[in-house]
N, C-alpha and C positions, 0 to 999 in steps of 0.2 A: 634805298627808297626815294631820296630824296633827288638821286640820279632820272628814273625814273619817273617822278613828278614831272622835272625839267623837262623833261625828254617828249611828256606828252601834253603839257603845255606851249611846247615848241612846234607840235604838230598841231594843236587849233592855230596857234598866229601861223605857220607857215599856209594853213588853208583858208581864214578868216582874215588874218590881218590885224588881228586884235582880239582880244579876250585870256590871253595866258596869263596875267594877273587873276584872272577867276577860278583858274584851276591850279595854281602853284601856291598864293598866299593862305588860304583858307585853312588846307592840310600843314603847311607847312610851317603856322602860325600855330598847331597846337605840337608837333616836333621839335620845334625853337622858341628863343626868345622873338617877339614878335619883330625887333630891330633888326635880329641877324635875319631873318627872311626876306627883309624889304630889303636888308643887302643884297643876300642872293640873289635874290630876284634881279633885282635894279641891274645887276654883273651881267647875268647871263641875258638881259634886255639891252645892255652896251655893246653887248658879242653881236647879237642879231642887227643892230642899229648896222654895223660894218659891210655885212651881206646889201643892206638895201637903199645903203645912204647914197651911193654913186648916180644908181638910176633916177631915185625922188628928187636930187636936186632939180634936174633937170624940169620936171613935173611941178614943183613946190608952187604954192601962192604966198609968194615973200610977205605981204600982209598979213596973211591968216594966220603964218610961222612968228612973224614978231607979235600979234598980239599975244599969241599961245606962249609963248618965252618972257613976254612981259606981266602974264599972269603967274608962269608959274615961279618968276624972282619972288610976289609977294604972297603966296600962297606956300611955298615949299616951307619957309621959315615959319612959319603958322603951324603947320603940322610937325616939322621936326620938334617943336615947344609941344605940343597936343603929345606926341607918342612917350616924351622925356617927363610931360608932367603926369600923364594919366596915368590910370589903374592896370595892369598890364591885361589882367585877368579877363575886366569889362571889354579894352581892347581885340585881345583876341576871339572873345565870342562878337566884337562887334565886326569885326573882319572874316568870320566865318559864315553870317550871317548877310553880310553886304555878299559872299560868295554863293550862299546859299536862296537865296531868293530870288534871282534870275535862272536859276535852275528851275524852281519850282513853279515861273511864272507862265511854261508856254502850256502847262498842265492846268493851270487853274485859267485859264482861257481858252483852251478846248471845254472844260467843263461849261462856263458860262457861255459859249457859243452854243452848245449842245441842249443847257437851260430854254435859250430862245428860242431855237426851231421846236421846241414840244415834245423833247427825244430825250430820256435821261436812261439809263443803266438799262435798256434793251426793249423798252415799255414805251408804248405813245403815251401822248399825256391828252 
C-alpha cells in the first residue's frame, strides 16, 4: 500500500512539481508512526531531488536558494522538538487535516462562485 501511495504521489510531483507531501503524509501518517512517514517521505524526496538537481542548478536564483536554506536551518529544529514533544494522536489528525483541506477547497469555491452568479443546485435564484 504504502509502495503505492509513493508511486502516486510521485506522479502529482512528476506532473505538478510539487504537492506529493499532500497525498503521501496524510494516509500514511495514520499507517505509521507519524516520524517513520516523514522519513519515508523525506527518502523517496532525496531520490527525486537526483533526477532534477543537474538541470535546476543551472536555472537556481542563488538568493532565493540561500534564504530558503537559511530558514529552514531555523525552522527544521523547531519542528523536529514540536513532532518529539507533541501528542502523536493530535499530530496526526493535524497532518491529515493540513492534507485534507486543500482537497476540499477547489469545491467549496466553485460553490461560492456559483452563490454569486444567482445559480445554486440547478434553480435560478
Amino acid at each position: 500500500m504504502l509502495v503505492a501511495l509513493m508511486g502516486g504521489a510521485g506522479v502529482v510531483y512528476g506532473f505538478a512539481g510539487f504537492g506529493s507531501a499532500l497525498i503521501f503524509l496524510p494516509i500514511a501518517a495514520i499507517l505509521m508512526p507519524l516520524e517513520t512517514a516523514i522519513v519515508a517521505f523525506n527518502i523517496g524526496a532525496l531520490a527525486s531531488v537526483v533526477s532534477v538537481f543537474p538541470a535546476a542548478v543551472k536555472q537556481v536564483d542563488k538568493s532565493a536558494v540561500a534564504i530558503l536554506i537559511g530558514a529552514s536551518l531555523i525552522t527544521v529544529p523547531i519542528g523536529l522538538i514540536f513532532l518529539k514533544a507533541g501528542d502523536p494522536i493530535a499530530l496526526r489528525w493535524g497532518v491529515f487535516q493540513a492534507g485534507a483541506i486543500p482537497s476540499r477547497l477547489p469545491t467549496v469555491c466553485a460553490r461560492l462562485s456559483v452563490r454569486r452568479q444567482g445559480f445554486w443546485v440547478g434553480r435560478q435564484a
